[in-house]
N, C-alpha and C positions, 0 to 999 in steps of 0.2 A: 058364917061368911068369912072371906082368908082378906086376912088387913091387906090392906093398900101401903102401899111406900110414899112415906110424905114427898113432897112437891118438891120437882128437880128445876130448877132456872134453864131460862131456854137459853138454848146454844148461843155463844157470843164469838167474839172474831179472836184472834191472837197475833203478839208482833214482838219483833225482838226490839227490845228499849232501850239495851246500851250492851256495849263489849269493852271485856279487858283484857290483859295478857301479863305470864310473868318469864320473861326471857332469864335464864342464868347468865349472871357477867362472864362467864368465861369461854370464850369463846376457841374451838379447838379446830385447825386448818388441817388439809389435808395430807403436812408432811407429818403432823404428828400420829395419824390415821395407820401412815405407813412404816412407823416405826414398830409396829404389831403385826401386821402381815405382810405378804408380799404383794407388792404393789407398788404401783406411783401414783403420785399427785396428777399430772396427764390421764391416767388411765380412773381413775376417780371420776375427775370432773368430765371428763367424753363420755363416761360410763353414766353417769349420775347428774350430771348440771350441778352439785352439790361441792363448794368453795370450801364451804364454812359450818361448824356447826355448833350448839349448845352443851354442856355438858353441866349438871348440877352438881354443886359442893354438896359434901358429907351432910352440913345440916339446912340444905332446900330439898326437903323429904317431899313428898307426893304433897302431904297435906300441907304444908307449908307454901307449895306452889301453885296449888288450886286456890286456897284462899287466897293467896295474895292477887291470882288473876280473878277469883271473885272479886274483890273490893274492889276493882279498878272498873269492871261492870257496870255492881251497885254505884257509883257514883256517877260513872258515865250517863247511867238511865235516870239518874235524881232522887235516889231510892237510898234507903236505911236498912239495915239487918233487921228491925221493927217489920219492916214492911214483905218479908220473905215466908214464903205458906213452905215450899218443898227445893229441897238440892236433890240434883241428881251431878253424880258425875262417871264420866266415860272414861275408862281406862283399861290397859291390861296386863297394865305392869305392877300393881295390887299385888304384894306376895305373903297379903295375909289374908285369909278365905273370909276373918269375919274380927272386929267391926268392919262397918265399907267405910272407907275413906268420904265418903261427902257427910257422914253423922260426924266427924273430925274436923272437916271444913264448917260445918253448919256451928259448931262450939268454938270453933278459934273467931270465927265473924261475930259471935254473941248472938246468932238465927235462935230464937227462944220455941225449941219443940218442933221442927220442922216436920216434915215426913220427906227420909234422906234416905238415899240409896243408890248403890252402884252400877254401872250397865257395862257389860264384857260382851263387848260387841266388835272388838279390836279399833282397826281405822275407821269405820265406820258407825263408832261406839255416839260422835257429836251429832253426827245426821239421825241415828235412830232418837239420842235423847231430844232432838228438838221437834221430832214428832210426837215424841210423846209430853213433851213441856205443851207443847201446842195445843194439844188434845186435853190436859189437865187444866189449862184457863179455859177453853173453849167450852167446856160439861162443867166448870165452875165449881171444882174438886180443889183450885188452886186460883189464886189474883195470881203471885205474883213467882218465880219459879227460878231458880238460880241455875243454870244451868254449866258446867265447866266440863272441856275434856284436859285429861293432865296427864303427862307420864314423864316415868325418870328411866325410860327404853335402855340406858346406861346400867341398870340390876339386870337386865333380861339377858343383853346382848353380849355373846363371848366376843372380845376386845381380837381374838385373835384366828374367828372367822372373817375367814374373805369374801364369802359372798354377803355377809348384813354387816358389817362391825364397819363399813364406812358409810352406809344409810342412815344409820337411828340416831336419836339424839333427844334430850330432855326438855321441859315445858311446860307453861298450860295457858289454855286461851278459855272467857267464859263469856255468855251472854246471857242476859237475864230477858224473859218470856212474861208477858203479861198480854194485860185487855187489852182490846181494839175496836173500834166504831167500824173497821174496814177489815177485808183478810190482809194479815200479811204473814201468812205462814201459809202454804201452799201445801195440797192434800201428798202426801210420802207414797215414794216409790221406793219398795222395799224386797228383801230376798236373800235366799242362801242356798249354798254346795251342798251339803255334808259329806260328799261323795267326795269331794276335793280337801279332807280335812287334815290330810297329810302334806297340804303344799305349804302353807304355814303353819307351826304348831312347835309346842313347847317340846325338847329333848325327851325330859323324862319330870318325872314330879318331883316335889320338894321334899325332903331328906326326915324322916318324923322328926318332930321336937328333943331333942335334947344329941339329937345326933347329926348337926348341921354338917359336921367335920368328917362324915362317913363316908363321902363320897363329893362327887364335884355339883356347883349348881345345875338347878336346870337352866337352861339357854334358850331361845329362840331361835331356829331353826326354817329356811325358806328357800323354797326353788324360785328364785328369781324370776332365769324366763318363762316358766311356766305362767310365773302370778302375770308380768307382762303380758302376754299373750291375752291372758284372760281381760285384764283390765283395758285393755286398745280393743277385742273384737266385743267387747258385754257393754261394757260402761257408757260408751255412746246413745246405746239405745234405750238405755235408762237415764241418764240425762232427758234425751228429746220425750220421752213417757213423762216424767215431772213437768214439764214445761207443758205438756198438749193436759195432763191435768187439772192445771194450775189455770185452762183455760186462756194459755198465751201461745205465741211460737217464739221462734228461737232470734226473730227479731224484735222481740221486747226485753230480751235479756241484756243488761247493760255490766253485769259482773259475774265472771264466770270463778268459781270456788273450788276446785278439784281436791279430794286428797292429796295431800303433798309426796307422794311416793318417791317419785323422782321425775326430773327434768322432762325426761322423753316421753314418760306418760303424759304428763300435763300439756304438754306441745302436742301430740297423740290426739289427746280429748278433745283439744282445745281446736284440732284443726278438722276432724272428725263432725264435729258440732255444728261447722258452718254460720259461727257466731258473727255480726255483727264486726266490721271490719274496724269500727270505734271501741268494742267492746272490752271491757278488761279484766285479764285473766291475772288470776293471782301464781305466783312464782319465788312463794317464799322460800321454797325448797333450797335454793340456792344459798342460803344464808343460814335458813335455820337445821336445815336435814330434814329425814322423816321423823317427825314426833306422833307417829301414829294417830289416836285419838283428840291430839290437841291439835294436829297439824292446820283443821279448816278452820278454828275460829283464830288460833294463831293468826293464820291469813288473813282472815278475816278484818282483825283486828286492825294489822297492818294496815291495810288497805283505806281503812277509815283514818285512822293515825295521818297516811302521809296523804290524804286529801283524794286519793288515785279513784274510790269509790265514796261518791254522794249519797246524802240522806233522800229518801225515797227511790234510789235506784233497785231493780228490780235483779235480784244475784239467785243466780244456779249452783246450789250445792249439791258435790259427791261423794260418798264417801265409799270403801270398797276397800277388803283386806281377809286379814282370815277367816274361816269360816264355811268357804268364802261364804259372806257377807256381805252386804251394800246396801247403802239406803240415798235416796236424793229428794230434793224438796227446792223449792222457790220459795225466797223471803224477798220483803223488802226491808231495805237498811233502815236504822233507824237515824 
């Protein structure tokens, strides 16, 4: 007779328990933007809604930023490194193929043996992990599940390309995933190009070991309006699919989360959506630039910070970038 697989716990709910973030103090405007390309300050912010944005010193390395927006999580949610089963974190600006950066974050927090691991899912690297954070407490693989996107887009991004070098910008935002008596993690709308893998994509690859000097880094590379295009005709209709999922409509949504891309996408979505005319759309971009994978819970965080999004409010998350790639889900806040 073929053994049977011991007994799985039935399925329980999942919800996000607290959020953090780690902003770099230094804040870079956008005359210093144009002292590397050609441009102006004017033609930035028309172009972008983007004022201001983050840049990290020499030693606020990836893991140093993910942790430190972990811990502000962990506490947020009333939680100890003690009490953490798995990190995952979202990033793609990682410019070492292996360890991942969350076995790194999971040792600076003191997470004793976690099960930790990276997702390169670009912008939309925080929406995939918190389907999958979701799904890990839910099948009871995991209580309690640290989740961070983080990047230092600042390694990736040639300073003195014009079409990215006044977008990107450094970060991390995290939020920590556990049990629930209720859902509040809404079932993932998920998806990708490969056909389109040339609209964002790295230059050329990293230089073998010991020959960093051989040649120049690789860069981050992106047809802008292309990705625009894509993201104002797609992203809408994958919004309203996670919301008719989630078994709500688009007037029960009381916070709307977008990718931080830029300005005009998020106004784009946000009027596309037909959201709730009280509803509140996050617009960190302006402040923070795009930080890719940390850009939503960045927002996110915000949002709860300055009061603008309540606990139980029911928020729309998007995320969408290379890949193309995208994933969206409904939470409620905690």
């Amino acid at each position: 007779m073929t053994a049977e697989l011991g007994h799985h716990p039935e399925l329980r709910h999942s919800r996000i328990m607290g959020t953090g973030s780690f902003r770099p103090p230094r804040v870079v405007g956008n005359a210093e933007i144009c002292e590397h390309i050609d441009s102006s300050e004017e033609w930035i912010l028309a172009r972008s809604g983007i004022r201001t944005r983050r840049f990290a010193a020499p030693d606020e390395t990836l893991a140093v930023m993910a942790a430190a927006a972990g811990a502000a999580a962990l506490a947020d949610a009333g939680l100890t490194a003690a009490e953490v089963d798995s990190v995952i974190v979202a990033t793609m600006s990682h410019r070492l193929g292996t360890p991942s950066v969350a076995a790194e974050v999971a040792s600076r927090l003191g997470v004793d043996s976690p099960g930790a691991l990276d997702i390169s899912a670009a912008c939309s690297g925080f929406c995939y992990g918190t389907a999958l954070a979701g799904d890990l407490v839910r099948a009871g693989s995991a209580d309690h599940v640290l989740l961070i996107g983080a990047e230092r887009m600042t390694d990736i991004v040639d300073p003195a390309d014009r079409t990215a070098a006044f977008l990107f910008a450094d970060g991390a935002g995290a939020v920590v995933v556990g049990p629930s008596g209720t859902p509040g993690i809404g079932p993932v709308v998920w998806g990708s190009d490969g056909t389109q893998g040339d609209v964002i994509r790295m230059s050329h690859a990293g230089a073998p070991a010991g020959q960093e000097q051989s040649g120049t880094a690789p860069a981050l590379r992106m047809q802008g309006p292309t990705v625009y295009r894509w993201a104002i005709s797609e992203m809408g209709d994958v919004g309203r699919q996670a919301v008719k999922n989630a078994g709500l409509t688009m007037a029960d949504i009381d916070v709307f989360v977008p990718h931080q891309a830029n300005r005009r996408i998020v106004d784009a979505l946000a009027k596309s959506l037909d959201l709730r005319e009280d509803a509140v759309v996050a617009r960190d971009v302006a402040e923070s630039g795009n930080t890719s994978a940390a850009s939503v819970p960045l927002a996110l965080d915000r949002l709860r910070s300055e009061g603008s999004a309540e606990s139980g409010d029911l928020a729309l998350l998007i995320g969408f970038g290379a890949g193309l790639a995208y994933a969206a889900q409904v939470v409620r806040l905690p």
